[in-house]
PDB file of N, CA, C, O and CB in Angstrom:
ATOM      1  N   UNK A   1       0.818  -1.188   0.000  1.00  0.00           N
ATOM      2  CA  UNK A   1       0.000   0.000   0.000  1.00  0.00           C
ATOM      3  C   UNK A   1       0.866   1.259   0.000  1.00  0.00           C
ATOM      4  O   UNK A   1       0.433   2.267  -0.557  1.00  0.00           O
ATOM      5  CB  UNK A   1      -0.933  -0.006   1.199  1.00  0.00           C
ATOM      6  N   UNK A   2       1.918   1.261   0.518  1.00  0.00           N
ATOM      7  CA  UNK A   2       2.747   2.767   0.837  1.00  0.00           C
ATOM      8  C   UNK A   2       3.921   2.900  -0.195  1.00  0.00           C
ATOM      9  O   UNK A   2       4.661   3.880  -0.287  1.00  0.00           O
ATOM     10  CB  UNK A   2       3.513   2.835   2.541  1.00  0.00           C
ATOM     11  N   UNK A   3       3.986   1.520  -1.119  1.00  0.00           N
ATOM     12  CA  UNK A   3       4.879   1.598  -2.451  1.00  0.00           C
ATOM     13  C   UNK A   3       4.665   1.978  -3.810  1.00  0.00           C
ATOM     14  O   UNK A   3       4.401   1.367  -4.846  1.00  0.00           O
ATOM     15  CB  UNK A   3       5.269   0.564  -2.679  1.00  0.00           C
ATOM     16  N   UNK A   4       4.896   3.408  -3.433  1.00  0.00           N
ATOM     17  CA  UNK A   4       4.760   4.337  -5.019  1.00  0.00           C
ATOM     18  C   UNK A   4       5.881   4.032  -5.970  1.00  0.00           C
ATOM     19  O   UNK A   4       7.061   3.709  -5.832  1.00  0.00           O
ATOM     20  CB  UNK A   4       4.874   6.142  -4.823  1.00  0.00           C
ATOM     21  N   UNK A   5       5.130   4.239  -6.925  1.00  0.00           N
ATOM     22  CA  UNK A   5       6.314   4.186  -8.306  1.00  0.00           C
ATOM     23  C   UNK A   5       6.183   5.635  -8.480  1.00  0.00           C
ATOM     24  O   UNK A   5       5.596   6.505  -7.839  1.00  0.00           O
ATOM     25  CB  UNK A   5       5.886   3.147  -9.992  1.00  0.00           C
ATOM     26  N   UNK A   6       6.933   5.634  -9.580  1.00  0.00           N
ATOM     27  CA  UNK A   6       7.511   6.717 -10.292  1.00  0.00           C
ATOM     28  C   UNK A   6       6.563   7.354 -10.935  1.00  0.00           C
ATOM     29  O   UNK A   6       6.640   8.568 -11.123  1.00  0.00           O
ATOM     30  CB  UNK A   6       8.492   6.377 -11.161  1.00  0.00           C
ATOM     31  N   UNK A   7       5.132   6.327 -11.530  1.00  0.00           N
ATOM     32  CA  UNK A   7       3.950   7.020 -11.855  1.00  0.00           C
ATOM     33  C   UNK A   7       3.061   7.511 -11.292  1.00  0.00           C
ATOM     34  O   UNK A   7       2.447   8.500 -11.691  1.00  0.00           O
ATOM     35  CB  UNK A   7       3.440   6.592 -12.366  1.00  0.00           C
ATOM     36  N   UNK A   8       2.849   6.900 -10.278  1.00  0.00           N
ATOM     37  CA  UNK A   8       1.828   7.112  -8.715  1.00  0.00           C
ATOM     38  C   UNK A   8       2.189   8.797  -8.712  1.00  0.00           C
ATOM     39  O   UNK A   8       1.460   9.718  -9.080  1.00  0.00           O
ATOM     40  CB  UNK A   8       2.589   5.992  -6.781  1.00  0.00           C
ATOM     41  N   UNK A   9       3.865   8.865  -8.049  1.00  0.00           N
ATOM     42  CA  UNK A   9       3.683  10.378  -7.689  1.00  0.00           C
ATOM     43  C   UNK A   9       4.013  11.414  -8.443  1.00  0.00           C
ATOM     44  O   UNK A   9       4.349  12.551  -8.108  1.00  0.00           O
ATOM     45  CB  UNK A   9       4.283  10.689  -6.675  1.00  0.00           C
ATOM     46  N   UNK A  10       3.861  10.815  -9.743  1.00  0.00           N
ATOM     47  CA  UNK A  10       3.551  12.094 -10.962  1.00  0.00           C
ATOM     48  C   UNK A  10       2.323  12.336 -11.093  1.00  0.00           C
ATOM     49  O   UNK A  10       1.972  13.516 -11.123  1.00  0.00           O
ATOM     50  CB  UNK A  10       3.965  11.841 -12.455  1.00  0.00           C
ATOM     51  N   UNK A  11       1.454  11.397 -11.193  1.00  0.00           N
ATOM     52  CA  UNK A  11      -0.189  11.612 -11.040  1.00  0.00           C
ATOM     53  C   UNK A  11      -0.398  12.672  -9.999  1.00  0.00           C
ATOM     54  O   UNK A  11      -0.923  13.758 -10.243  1.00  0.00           O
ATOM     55  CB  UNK A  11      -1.045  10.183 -10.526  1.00  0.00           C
ATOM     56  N   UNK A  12       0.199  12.160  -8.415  1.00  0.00           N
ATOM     57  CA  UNK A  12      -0.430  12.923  -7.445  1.00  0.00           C
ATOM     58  C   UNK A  12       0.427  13.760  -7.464  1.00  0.00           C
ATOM     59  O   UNK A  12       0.326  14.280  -6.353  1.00  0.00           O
ATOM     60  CB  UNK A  12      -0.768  12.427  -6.197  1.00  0.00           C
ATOM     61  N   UNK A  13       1.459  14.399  -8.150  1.00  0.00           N
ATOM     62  CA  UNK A  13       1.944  15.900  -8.045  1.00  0.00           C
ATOM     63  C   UNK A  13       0.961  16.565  -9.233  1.00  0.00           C
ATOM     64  O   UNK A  13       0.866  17.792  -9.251  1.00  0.00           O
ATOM     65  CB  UNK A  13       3.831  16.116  -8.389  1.00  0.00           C
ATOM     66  N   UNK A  14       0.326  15.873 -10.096  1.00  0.00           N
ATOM     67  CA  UNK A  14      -0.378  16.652 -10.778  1.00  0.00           C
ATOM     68  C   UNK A  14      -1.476  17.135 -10.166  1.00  0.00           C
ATOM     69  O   UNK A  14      -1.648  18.301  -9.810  1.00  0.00           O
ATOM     70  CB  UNK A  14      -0.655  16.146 -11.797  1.00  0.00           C
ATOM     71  N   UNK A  15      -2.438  15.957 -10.011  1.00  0.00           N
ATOM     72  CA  UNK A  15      -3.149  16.261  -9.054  1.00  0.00           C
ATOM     73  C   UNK A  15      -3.315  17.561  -7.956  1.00  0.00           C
ATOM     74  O   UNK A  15      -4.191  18.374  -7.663  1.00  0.00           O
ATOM     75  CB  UNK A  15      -2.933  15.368  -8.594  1.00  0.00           C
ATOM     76  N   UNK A  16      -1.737  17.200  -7.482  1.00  0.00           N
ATOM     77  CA  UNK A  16      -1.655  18.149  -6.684  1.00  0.00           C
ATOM     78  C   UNK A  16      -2.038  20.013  -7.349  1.00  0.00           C
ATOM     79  O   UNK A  16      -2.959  20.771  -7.045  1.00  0.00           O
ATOM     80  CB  UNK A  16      -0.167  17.825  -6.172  1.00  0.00           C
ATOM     81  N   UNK A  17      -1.219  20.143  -8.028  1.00  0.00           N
ATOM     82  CA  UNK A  17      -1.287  21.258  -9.486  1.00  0.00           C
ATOM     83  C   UNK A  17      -2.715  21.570  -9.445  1.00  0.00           C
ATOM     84  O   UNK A  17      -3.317  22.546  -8.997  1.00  0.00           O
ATOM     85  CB  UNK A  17      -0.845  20.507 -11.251  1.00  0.00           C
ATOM     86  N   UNK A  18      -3.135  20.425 -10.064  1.00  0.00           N
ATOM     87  CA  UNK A  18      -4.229  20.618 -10.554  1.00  0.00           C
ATOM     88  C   UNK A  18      -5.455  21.452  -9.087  1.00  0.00           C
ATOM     89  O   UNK A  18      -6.283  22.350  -9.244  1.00  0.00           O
ATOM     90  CB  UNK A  18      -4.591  18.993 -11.232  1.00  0.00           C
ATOM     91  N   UNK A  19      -5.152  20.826  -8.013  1.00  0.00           N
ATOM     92  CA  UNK A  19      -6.098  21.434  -7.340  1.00  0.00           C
ATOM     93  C   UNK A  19      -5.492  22.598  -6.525  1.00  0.00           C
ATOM     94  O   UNK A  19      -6.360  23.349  -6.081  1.00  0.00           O
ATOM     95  CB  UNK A  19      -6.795  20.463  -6.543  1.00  0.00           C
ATOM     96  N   UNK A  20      -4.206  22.941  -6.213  1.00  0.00           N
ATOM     97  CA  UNK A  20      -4.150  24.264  -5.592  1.00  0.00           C
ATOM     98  C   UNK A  20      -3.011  25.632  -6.220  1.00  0.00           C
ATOM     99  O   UNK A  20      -2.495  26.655  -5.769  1.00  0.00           O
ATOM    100  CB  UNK A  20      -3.756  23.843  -4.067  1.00  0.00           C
ATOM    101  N   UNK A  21      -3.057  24.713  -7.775  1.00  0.00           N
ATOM    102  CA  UNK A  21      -1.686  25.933  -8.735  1.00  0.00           C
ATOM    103  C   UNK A  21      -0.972  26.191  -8.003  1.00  0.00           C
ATOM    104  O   UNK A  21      -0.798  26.158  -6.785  1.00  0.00           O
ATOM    105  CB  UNK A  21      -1.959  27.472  -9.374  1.00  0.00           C
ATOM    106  N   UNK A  22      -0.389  26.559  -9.129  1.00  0.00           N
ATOM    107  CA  UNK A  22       1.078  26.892  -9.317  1.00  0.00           C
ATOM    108  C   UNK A  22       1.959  27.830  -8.106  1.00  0.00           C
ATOM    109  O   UNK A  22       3.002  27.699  -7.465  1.00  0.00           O
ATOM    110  CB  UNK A  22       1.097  27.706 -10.709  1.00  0.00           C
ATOM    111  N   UNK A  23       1.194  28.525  -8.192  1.00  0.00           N
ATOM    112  CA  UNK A  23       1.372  29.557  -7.310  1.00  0.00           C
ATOM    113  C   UNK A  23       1.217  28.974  -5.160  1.00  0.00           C
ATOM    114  O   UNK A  23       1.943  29.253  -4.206  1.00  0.00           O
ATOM    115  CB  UNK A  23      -0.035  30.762  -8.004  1.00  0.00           C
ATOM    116  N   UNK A  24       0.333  28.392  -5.232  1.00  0.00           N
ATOM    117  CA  UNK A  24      -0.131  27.743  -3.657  1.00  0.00           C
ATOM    118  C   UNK A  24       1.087  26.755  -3.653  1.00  0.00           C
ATOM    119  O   UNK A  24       1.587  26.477  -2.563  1.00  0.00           O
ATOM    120  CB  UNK A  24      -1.957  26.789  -3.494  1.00  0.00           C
ATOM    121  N   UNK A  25       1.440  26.374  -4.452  1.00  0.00           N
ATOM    122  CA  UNK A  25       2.495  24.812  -4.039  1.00  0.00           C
ATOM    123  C   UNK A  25       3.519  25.551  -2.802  1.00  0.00           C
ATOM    124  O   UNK A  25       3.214  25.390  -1.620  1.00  0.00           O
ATOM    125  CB  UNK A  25       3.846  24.040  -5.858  1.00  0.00           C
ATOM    126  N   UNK A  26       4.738  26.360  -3.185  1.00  0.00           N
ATOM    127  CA  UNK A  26       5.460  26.588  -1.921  1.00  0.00           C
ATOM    128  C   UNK A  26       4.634  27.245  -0.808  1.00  0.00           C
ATOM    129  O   UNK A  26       5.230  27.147   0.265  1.00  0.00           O
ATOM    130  CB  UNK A  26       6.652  27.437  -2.192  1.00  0.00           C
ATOM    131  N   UNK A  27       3.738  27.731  -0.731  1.00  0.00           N
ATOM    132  CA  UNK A  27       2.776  28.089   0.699  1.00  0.00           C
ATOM    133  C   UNK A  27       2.533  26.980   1.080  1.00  0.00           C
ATOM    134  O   UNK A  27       2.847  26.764   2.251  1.00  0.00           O
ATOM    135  CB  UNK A  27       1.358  28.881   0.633  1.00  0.00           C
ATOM    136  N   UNK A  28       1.922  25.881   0.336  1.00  0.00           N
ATOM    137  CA  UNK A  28       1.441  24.534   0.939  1.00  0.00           C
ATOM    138  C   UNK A  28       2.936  23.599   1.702  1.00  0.00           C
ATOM    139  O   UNK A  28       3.039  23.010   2.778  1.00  0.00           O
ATOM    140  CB  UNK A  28       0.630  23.535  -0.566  1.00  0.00           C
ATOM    141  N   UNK A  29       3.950  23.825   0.539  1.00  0.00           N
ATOM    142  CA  UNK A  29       5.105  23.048   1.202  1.00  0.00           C
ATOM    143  C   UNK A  29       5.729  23.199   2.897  1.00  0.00           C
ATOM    144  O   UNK A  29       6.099  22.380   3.738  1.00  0.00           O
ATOM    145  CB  UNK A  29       6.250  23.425   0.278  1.00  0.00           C
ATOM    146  N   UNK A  30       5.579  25.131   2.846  1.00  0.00           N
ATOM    147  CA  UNK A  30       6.279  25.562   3.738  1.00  0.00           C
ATOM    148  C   UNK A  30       5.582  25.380   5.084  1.00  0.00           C
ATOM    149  O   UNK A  30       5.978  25.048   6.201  1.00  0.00           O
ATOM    150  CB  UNK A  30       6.621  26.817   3.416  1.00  0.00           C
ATOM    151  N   UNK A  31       4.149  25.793   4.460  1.00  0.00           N
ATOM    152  CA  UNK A  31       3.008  24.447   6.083  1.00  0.00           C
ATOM    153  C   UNK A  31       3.593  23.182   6.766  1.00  0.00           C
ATOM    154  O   UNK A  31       3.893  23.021   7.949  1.00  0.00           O
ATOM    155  CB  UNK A  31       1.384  23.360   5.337  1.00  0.00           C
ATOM    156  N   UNK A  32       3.666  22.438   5.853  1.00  0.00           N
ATOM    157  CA  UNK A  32       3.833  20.885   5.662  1.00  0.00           C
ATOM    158  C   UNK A  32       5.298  20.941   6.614  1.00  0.00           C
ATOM    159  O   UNK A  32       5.521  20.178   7.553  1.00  0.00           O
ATOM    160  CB  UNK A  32       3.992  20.228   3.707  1.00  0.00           C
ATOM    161  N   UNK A  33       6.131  21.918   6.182  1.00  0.00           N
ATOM    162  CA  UNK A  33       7.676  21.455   6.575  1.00  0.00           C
ATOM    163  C   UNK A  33       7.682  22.244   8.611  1.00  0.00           C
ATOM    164  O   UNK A  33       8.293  21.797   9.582  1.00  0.00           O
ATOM    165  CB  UNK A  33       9.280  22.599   4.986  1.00  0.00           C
ATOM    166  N   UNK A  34       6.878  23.302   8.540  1.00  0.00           N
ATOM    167  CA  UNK A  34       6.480  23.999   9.599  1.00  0.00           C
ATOM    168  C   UNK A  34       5.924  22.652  10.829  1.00  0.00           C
ATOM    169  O   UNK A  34       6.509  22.473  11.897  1.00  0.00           O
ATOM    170  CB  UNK A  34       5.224  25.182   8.996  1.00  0.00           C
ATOM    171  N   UNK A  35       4.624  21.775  10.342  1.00  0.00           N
ATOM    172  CA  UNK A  35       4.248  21.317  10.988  1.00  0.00           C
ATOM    173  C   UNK A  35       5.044  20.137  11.274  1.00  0.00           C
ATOM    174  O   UNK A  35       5.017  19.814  12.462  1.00  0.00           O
ATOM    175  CB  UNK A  35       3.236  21.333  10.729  1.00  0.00           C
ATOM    176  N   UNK A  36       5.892  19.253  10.354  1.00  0.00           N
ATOM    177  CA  UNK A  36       6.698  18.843  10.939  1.00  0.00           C
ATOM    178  C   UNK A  36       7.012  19.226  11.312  1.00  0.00           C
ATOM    179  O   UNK A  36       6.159  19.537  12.142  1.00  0.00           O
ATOM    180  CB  UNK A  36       7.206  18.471  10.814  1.00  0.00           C
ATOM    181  N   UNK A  37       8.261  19.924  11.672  1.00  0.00           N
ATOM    182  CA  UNK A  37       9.375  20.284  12.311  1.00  0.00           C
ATOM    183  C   UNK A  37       8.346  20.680  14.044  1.00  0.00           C
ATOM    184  O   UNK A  37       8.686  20.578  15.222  1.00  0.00           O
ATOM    185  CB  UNK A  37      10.349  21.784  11.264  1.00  0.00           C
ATOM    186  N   UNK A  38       7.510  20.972  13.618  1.00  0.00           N
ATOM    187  CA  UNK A  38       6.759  21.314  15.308  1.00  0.00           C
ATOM    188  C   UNK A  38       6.171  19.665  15.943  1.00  0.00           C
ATOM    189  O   UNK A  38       5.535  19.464  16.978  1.00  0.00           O
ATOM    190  CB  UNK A  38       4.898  22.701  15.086  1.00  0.00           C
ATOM    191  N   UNK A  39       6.538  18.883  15.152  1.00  0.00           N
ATOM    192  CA  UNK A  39       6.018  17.767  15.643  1.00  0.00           C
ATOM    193  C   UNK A  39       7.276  16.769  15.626  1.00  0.00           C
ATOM    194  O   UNK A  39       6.952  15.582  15.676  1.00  0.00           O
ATOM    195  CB  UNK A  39       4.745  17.319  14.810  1.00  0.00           C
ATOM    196  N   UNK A  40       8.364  16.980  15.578  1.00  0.00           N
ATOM    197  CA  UNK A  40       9.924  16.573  15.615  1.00  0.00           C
ATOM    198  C   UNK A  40      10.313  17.201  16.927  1.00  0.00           C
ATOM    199  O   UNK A  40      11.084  16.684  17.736  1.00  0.00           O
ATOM    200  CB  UNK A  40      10.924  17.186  14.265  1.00  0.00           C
ATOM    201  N   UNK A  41       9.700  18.380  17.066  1.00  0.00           N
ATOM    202  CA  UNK A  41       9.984  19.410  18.656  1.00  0.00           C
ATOM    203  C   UNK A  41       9.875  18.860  19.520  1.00  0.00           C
ATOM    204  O   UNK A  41      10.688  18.612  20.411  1.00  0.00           O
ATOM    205  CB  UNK A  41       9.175  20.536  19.117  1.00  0.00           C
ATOM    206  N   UNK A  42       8.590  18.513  19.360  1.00  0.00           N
ATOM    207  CA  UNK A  42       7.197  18.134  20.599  1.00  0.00           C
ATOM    208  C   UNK A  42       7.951  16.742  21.025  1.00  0.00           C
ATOM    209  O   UNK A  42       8.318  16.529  22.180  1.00  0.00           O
ATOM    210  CB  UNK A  42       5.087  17.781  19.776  1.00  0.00           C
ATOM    211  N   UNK A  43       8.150  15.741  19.846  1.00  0.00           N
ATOM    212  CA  UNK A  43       8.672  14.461  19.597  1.00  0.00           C
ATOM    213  C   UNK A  43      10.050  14.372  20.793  1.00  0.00           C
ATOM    214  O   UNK A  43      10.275  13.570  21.699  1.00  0.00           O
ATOM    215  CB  UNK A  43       9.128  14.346  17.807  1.00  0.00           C
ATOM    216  N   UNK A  44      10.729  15.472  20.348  1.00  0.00           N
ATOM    217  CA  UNK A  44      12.300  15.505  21.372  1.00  0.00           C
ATOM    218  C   UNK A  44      11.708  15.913  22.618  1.00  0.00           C
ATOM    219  O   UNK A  44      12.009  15.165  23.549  1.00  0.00           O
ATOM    220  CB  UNK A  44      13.732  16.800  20.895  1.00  0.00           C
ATOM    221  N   UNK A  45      11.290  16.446  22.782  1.00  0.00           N
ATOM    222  CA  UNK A  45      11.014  17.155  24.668  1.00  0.00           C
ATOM    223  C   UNK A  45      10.455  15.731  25.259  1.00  0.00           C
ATOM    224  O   UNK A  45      10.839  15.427  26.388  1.00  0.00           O
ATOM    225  CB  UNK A  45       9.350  18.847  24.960  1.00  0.00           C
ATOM    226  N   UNK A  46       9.403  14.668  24.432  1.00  0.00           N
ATOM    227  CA  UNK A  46       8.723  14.299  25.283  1.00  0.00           C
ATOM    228  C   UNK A  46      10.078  13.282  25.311  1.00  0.00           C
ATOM    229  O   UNK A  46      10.303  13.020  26.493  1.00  0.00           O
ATOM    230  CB  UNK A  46       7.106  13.955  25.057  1.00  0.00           C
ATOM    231  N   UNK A  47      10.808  12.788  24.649  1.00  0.00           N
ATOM    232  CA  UNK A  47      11.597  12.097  24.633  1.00  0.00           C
ATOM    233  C   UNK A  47      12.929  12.047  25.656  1.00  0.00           C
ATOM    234  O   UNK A  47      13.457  11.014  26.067  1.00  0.00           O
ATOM    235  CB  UNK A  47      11.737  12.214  23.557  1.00  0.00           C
ATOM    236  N   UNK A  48      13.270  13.193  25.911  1.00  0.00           N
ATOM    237  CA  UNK A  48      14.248  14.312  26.485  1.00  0.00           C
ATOM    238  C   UNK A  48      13.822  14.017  28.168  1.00  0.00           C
ATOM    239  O   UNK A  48      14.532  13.684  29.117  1.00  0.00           O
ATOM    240  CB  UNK A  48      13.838  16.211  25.792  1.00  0.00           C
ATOM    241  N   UNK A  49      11.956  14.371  28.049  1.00  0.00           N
ATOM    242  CA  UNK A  49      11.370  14.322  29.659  1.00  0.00           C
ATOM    243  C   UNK A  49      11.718  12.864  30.354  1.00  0.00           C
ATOM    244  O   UNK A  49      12.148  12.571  31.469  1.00  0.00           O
ATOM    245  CB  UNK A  49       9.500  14.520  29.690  1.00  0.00           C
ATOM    246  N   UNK A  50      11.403  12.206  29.389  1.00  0.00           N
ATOM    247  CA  UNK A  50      11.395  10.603  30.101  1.00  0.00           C
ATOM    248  C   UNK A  50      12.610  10.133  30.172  1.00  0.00           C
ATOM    249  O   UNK A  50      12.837   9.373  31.114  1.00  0.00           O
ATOM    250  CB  UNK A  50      10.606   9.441  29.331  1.00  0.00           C
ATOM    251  N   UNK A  51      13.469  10.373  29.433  1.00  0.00           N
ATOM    252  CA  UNK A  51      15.312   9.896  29.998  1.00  0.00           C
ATOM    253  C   UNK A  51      15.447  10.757  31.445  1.00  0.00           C
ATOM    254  O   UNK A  51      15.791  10.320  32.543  1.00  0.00           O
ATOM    255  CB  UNK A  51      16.972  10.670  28.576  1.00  0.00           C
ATOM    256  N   UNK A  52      15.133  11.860  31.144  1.00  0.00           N
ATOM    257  CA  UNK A  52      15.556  12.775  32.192  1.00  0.00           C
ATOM    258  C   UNK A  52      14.470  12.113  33.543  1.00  0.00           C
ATOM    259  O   UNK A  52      15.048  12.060  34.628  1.00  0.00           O
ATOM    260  CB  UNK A  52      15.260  14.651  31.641  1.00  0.00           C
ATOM    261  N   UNK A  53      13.342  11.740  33.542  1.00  0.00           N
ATOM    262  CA  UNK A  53      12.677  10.604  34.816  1.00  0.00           C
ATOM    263  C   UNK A  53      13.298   9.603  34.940  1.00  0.00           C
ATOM    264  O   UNK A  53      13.561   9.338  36.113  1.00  0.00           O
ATOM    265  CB  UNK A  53      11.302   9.990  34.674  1.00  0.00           C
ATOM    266  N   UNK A  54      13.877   8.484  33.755  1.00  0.00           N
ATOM    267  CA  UNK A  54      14.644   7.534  33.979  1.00  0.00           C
ATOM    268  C   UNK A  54      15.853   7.605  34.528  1.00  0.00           C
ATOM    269  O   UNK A  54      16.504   6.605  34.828  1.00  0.00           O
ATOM    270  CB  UNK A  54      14.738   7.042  33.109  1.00  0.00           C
ATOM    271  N   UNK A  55      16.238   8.786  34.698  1.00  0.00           N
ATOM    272  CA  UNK A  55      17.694   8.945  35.530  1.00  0.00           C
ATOM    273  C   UNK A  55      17.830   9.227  36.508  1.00  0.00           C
ATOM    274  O   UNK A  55      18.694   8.911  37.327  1.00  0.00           O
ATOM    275  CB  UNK A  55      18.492   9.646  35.246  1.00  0.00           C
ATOM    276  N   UNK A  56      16.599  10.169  36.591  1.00  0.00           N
ATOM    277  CA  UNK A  56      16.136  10.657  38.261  1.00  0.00           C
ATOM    278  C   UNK A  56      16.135   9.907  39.009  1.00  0.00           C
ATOM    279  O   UNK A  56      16.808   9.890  40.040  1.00  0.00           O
ATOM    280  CB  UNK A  56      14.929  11.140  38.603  1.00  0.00           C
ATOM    281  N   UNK A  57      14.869   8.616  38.386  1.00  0.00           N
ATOM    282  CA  UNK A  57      14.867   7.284  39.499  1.00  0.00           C
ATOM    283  C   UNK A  57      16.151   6.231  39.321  1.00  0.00           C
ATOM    284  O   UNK A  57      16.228   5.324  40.149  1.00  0.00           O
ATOM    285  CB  UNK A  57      13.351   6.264  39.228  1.00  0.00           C
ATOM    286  N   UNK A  58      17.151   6.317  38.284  1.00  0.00           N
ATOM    287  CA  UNK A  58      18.113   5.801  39.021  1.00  0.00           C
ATOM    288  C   UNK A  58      18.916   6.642  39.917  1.00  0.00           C
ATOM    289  O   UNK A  58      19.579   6.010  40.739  1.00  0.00           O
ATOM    290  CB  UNK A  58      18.855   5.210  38.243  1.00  0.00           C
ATOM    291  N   UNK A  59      19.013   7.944  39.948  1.00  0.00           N
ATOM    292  CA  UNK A  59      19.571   8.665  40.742  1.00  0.00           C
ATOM    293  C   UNK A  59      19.046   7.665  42.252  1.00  0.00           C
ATOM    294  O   UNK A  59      19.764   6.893  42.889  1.00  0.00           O
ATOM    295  CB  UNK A  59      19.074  10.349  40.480  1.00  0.00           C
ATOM    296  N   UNK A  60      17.936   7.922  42.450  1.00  0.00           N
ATOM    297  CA  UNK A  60      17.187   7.620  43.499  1.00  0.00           C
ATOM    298  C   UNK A  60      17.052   6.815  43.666  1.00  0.00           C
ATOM    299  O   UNK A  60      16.592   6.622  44.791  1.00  0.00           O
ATOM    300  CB  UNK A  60      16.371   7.892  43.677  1.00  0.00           C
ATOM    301  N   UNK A  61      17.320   5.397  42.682  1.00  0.00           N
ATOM    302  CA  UNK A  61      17.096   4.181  43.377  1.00  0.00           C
ATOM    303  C   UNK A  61      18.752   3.641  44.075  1.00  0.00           C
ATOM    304  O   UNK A  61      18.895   2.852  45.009  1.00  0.00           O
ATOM    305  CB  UNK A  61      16.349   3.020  42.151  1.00  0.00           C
ATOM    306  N   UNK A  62      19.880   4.352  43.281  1.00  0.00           N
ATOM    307  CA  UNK A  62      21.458   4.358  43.770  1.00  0.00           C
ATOM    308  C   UNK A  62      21.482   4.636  45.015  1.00  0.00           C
ATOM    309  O   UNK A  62      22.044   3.868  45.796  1.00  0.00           O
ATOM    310  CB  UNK A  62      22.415   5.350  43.119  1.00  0.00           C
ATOM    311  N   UNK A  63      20.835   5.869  45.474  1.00  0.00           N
ATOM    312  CA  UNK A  63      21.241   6.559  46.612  1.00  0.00           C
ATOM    313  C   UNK A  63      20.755   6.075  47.924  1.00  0.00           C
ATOM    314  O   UNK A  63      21.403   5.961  48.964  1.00  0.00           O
ATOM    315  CB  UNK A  63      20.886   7.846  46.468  1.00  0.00           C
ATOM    316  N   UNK A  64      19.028   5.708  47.617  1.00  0.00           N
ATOM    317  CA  UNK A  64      18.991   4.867  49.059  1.00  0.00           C
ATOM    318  C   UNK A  64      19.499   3.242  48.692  1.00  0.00           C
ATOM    319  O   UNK A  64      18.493   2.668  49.110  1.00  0.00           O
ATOM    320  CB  UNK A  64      17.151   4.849  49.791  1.00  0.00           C
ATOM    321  N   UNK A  65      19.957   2.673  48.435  1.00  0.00           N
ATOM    322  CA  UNK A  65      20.924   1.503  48.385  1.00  0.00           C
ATOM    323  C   UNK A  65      22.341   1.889  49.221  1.00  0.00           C
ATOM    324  O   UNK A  65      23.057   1.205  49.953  1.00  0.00           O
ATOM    325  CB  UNK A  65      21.267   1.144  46.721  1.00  0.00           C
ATOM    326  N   UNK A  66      22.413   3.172  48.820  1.00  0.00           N
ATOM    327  CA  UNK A  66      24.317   3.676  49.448  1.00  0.00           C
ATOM    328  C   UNK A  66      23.948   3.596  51.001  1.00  0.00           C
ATOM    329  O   UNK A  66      24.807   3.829  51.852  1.00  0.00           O
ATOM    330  CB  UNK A  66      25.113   5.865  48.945  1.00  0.00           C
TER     331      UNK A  66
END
């Protein structure tokens, strides 16, 4: 299902064309690259939070053992 050929995404770049010209394509791209990148952000912090809990509690599980 997610294996395009070479014709697939000439169709759907036409497509694409076809429904928001010539002109909308880099406004539409620069969305697209915006909302990633805000969802690559979001992606690292939550990622970032939970090492940073996983260390805490080994901090804390080291210390009352000492």
């Amino acid at each position: 299902m997610g294996n395009f050929g070479v014709s697939e995404w000439i169709l759907i770049l036409l497509i694409v064309i076809l429904l928001f010209g010539g002109r909308k394509i880099p406004e539409l791209m620069r969305g697209i690259g915006r909302g990633i990148r805000e969802f690559n952000d979001a992606k690292n912090n939550v990622k970032k939070e939970i090492e940073e809990g996983i260390n805490e509690k080994d901090k804390e599980s080291s210390s009352v053992k000492s």
